[in-house]
Structure formats: C-alpha cells, structure tokens
Residue frames relative to the residue before (quaternion, step in Angstrom):
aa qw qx qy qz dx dy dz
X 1.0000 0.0000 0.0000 0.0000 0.00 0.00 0.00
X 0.1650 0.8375 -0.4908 0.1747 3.40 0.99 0.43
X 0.5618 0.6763 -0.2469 0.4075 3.29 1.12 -1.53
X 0.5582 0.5526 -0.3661 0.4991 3.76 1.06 -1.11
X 0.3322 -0.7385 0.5809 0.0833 3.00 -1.47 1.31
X 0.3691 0.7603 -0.4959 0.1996 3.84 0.27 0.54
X 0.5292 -0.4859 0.5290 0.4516 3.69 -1.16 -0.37
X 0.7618 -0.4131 0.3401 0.3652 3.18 -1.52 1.12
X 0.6917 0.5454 -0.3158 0.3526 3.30 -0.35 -1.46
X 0.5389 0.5982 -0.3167 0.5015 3.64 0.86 -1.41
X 0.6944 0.5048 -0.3464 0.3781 2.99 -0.14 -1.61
X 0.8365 0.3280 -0.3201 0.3004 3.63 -0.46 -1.54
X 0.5246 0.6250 -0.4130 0.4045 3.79 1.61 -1.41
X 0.7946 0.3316 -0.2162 0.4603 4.05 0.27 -1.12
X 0.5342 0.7475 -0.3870 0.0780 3.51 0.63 -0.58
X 0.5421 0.4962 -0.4516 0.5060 3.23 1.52 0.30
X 0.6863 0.3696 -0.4774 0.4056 3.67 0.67 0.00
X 0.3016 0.6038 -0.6270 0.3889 3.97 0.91 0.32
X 0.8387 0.3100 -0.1778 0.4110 3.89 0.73 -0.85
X 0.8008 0.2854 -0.3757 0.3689 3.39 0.34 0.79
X 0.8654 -0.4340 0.0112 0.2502 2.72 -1.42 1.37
X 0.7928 0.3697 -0.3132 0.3697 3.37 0.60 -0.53
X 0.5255 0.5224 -0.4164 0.5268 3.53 1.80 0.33
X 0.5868 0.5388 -0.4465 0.4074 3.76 0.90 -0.13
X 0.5234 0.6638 -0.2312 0.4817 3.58 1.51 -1.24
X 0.8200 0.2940 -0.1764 0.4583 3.39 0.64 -1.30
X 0.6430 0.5802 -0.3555 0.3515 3.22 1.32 0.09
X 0.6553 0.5439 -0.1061 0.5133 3.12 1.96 -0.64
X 0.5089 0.6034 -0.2699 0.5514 2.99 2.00 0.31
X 0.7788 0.3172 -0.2330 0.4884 3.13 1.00 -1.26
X 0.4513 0.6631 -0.3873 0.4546 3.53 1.06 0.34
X 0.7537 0.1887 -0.1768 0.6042 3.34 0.62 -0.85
X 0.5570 0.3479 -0.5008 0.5638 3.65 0.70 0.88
X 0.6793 0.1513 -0.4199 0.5825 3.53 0.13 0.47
X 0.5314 0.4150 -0.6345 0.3779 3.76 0.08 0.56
X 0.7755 0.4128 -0.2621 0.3995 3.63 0.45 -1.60
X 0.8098 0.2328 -0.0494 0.5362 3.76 0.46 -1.23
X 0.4446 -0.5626 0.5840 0.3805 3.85 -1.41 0.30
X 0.0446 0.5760 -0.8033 0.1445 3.47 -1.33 1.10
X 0.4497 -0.5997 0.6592 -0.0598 3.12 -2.13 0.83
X 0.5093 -0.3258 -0.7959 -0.0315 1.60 -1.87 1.51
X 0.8135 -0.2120 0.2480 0.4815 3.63 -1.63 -0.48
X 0.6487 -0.4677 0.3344 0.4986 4.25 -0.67 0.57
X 0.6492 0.6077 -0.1873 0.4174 3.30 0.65 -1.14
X 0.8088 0.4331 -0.1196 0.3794 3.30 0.54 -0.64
X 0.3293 0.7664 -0.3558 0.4214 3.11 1.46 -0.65
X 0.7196 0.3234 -0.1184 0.6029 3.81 0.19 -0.84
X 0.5259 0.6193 -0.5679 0.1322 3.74 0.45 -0.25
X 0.1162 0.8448 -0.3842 0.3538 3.78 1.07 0.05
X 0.8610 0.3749 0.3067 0.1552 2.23 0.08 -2.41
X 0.5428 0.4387 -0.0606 0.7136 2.96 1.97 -0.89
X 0.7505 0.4266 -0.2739 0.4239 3.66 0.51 -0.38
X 0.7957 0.2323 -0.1018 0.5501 3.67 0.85 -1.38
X 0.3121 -0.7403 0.5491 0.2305 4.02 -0.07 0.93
X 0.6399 -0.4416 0.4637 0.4248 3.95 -0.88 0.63
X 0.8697 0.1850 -0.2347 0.3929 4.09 0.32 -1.32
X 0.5920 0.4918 -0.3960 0.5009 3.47 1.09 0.92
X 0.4809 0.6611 -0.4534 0.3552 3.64 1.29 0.43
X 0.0446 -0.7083 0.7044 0.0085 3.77 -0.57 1.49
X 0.9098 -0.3007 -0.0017 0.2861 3.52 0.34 0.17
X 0.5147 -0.7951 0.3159 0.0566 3.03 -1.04 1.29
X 0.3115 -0.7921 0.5225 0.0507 4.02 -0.49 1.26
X 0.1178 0.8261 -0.5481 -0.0572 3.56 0.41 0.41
X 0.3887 -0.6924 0.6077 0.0119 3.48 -1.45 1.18
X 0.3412 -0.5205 0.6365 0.4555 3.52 -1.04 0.12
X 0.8780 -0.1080 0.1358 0.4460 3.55 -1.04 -1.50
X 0.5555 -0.4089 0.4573 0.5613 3.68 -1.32 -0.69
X 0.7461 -0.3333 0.4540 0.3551 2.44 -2.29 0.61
X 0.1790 -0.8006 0.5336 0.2056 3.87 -0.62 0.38
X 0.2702 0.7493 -0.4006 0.4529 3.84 1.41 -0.14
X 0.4984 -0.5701 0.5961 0.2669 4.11 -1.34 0.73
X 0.8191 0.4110 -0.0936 0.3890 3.44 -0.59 0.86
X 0.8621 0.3805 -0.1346 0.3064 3.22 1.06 -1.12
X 0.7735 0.4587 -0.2744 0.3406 3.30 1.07 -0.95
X 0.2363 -0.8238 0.4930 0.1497 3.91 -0.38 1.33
X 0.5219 -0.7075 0.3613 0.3108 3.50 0.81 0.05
X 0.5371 0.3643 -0.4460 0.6164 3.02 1.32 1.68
X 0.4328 -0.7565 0.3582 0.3347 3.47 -0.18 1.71
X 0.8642 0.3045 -0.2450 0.3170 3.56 -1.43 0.48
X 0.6017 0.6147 -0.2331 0.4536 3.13 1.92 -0.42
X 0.0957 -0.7670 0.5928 0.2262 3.82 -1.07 0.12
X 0.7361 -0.3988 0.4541 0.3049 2.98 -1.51 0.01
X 0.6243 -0.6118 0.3405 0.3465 4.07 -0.78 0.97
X 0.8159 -0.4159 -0.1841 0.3570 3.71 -0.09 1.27
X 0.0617 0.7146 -0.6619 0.2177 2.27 -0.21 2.26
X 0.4675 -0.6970 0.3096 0.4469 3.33 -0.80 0.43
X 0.6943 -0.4430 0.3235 0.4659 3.75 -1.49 0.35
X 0.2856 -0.6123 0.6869 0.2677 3.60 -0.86 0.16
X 0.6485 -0.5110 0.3640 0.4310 3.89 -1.27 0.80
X 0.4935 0.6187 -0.4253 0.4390 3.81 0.70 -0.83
X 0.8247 0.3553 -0.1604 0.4098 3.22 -0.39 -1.68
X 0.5524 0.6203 -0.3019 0.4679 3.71 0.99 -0.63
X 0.8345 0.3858 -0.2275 0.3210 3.16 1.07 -0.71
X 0.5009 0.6285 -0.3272 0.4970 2.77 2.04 -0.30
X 0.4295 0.5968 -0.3689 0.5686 3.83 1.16 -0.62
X 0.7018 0.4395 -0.3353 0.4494 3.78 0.17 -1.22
X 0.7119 0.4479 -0.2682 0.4697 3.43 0.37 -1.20
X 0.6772 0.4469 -0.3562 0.4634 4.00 0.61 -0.75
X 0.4847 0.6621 -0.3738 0.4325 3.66 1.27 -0.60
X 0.6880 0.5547 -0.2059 0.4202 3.20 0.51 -2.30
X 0.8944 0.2658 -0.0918 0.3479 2.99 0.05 -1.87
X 0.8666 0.2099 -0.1253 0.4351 3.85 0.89 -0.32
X 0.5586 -0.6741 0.2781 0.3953 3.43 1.80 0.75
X 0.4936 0.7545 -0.3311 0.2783 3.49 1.55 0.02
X 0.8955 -0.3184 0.2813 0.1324 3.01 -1.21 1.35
X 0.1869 0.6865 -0.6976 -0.0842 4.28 0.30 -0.19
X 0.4559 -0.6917 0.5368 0.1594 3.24 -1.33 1.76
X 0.4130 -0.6284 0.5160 0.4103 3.77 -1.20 -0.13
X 0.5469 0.4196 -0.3813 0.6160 3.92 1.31 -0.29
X 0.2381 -0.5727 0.7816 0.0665 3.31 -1.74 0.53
X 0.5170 0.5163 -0.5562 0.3960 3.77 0.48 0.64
X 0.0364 -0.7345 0.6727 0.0819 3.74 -0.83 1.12
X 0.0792 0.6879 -0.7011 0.1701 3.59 0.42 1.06
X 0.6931 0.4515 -0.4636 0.3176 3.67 0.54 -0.33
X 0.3972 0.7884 -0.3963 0.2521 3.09 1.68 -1.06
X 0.6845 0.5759 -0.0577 0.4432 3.15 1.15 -2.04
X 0.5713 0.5844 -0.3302 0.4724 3.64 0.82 -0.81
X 0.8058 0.3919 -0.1152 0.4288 3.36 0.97 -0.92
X 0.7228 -0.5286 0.2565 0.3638 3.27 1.22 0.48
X 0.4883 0.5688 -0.3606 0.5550 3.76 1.99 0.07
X 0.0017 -0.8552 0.5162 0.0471 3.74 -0.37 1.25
X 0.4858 -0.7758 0.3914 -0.0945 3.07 -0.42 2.00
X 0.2910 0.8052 -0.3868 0.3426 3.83 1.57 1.21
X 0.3756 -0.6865 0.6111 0.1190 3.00 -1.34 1.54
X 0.7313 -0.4202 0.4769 0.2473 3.20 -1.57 0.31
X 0.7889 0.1055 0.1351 0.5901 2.95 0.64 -1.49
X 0.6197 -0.7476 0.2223 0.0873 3.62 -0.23 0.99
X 0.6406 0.1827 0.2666 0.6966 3.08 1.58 -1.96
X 0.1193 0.6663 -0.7269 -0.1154 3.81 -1.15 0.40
X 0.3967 -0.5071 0.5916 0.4853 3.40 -1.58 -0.58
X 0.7253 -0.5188 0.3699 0.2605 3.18 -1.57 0.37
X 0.7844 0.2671 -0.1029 0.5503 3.25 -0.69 1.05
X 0.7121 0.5171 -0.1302 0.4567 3.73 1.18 -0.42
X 0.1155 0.8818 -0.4429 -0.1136 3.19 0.78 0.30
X 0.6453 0.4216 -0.2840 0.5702 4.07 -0.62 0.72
X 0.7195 0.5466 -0.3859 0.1861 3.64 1.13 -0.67
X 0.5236 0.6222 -0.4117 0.4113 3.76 0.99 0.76
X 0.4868 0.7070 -0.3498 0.3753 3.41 1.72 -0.80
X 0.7507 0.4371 -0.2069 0.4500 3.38 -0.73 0.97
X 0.6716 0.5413 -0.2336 0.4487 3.27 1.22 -0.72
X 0.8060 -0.2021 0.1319 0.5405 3.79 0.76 -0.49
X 0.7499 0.5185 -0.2384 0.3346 3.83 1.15 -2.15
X 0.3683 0.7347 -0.3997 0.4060 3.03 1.33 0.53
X 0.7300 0.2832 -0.0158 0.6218 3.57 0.84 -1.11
X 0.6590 0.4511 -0.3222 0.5083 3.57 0.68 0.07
X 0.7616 0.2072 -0.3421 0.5100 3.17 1.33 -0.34
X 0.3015 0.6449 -0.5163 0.4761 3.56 0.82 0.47
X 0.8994 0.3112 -0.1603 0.2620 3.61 1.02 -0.84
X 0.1361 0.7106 -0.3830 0.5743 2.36 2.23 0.70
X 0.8281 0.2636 -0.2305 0.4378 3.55 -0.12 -1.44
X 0.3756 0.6011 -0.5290 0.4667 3.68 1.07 -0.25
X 0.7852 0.3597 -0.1717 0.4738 3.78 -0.23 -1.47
X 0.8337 0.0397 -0.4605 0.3023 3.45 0.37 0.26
X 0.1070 0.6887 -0.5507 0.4593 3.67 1.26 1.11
X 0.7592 0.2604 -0.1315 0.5818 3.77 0.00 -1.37
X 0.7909 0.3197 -0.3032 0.4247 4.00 -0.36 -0.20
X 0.9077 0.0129 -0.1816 0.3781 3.73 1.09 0.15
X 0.3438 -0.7483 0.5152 0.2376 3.81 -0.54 0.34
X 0.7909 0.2760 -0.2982 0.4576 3.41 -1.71 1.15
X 0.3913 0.6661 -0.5948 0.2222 3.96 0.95 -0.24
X 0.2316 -0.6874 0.6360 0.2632 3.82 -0.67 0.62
X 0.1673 0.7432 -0.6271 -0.1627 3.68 -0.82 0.68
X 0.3786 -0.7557 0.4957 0.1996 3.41 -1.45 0.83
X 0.1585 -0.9020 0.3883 -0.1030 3.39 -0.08 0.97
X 0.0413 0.8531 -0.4889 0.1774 3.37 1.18 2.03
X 0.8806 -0.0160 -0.3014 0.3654 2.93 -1.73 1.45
X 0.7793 -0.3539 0.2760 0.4373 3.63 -1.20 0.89
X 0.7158 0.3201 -0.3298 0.5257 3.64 -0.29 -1.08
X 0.5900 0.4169 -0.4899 0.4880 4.32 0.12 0.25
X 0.5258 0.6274 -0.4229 0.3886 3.56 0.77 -1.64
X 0.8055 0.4641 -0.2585 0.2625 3.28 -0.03 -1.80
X 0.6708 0.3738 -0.1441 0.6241 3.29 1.04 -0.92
X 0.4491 0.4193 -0.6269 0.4790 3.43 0.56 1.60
X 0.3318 0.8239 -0.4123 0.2025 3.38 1.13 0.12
X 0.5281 0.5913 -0.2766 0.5432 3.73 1.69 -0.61
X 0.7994 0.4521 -0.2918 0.2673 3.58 0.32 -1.14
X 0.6155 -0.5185 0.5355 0.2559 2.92 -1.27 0.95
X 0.1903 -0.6643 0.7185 0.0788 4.19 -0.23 0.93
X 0.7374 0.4780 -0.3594 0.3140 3.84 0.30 -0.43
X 0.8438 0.3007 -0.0520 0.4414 3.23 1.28 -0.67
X 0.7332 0.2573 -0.2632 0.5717 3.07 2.01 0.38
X 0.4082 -0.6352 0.5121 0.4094 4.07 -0.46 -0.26
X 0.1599 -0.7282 0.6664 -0.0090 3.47 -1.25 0.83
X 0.1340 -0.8101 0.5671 -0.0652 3.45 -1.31 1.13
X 0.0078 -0.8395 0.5201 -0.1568 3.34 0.20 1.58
C-alpha cells in the first residue's frame, strides 16, 4: 500500500487494514471505477483527510457522509471545496451557523484545508463517489475503513471533540468512546 497517499502516522495506525480482504475488494473497485466512469474526488485526493491532520494532532473530528459529487468540487476533505468554487448548500450552512452562533466571518473560499492544518479532521464516510450520484460508493468497503479510522483515534487519544451532523454521522458514532471524548450532534 505504499501507493496510498497519506501521512506517515496514518499509514502505521491502519496498516493492518491495507491487508484484509475487504480493503483489497474496495481497492479493486475503486480502481476500475475511476478507470471506466468519472467519480470524485481526483486519485490524489482521496486520502486528503489524511495527509493533512496526523492521528497525534487530531482535536477534532467533522464527519461527512460522501464527496461533494458536483464537477469541480470535491477536494478530499469532507464539506470542503476547492478555491473558487462556489459553496455547496451544506457548507453554506455551516458559514451561516458560525456567523449566527460565533459572529464569524462567512469566508469567500470554501476550502478548510486550514481547518485541517490545525488539527480539525475533515472525513467522509465514504471516500470516493461517482459523478453525479450521490451515495454511489456506500456499501462498497469506506464504510468499515472509516469506522477504523475512528477506532484508532478513540484508542490513541483522549478529549477529541467529534461533531457528528445529521443521523447518517450519529450512527457512525457508534465506535466512540462517549467517556473519553465529547460529541456534537
């Protein structure tokens, strides 16, 4: 799994799921879905998560369902786009709600790569969509892989606030440790 673009740290915390079966499967899926059909985000990016917020610098975790499925938009940090694109309604609303609730600014970029820089890991559910399809990766593997994300950082750190918006996040707080971290739903 070299080939996998992430930050070290990643690498060693998951590296037993690089080896079992249902990460080869899903790897051999999403391969020949981005060979045959257009699907999001860009190869590269896929891991961008992952590359941005090391495991011992995660204070707190945004969980997404899928990417942005839209031409253009999805940068491989959930809720985020790409420098001017426009906001998708999600992300707009989060802007609305930081306004309301904390007098904050609404940027003109929707890229929260900084978000990430700072230790806020920005992870979909589901990793990859196809274009235009929204949900159409669900089912296929990033389901369990990202469950094991939050598994590894449940067990390797204390206090991670994760914020866990609308029902289909909720559920998939099912891993965290409620005793040893804070959850926002």
């Amino acid at each position: 799994m070299n080939s996998i673009q992430m930050e070290s740290s990643w690498k060693e915390a998951l590296s037993d799921e690089f080896d079992r079966e249902y990460f080869k499967d899903l790897t051999s899926f999403v391969r020949e879905e981005y060979r045959s059909t257009t699907c999001y985000p860009r190869g590269s990016k896929i891991f961008a998560a992952l590359e941005h917020c090391p495991i011992d610098q995660v204070k707190v975790v945004i969980l997404g369902q899928d990417p942005y499925h839209g031409p253009g938009q999805a940068n491989g940090l959930c809720f985020s786009v790409y420098e001017g694109i426009k906001h998708p309604p999600s992300l707009q609303n989060i802007f609305k709600e930081l306004s309301a609730d904390l007098g904050v600014h609404i940027p003109e970029s929707g890229d929260l790569s900084h978000w990430a820089d700072q230790g806020v890991l920005l992870l979909n559910a589901m990793l990859t969509v196809r274009a235009g399809d929204a949900g159409s990766h669900q089912g296929i593997g990033w389901e369990q892989f990202t469950d094991a994300i939050i598994t590894e950082i449940d067990k390797r750190k204390k206090n991670v606030v994760f914020i866990l918006w609308g029902s289909y996040a909720q559920k998939k707080g099912f891993v965290i440790d409620r005793s040893k971290h804070h959850t926002i739903e």
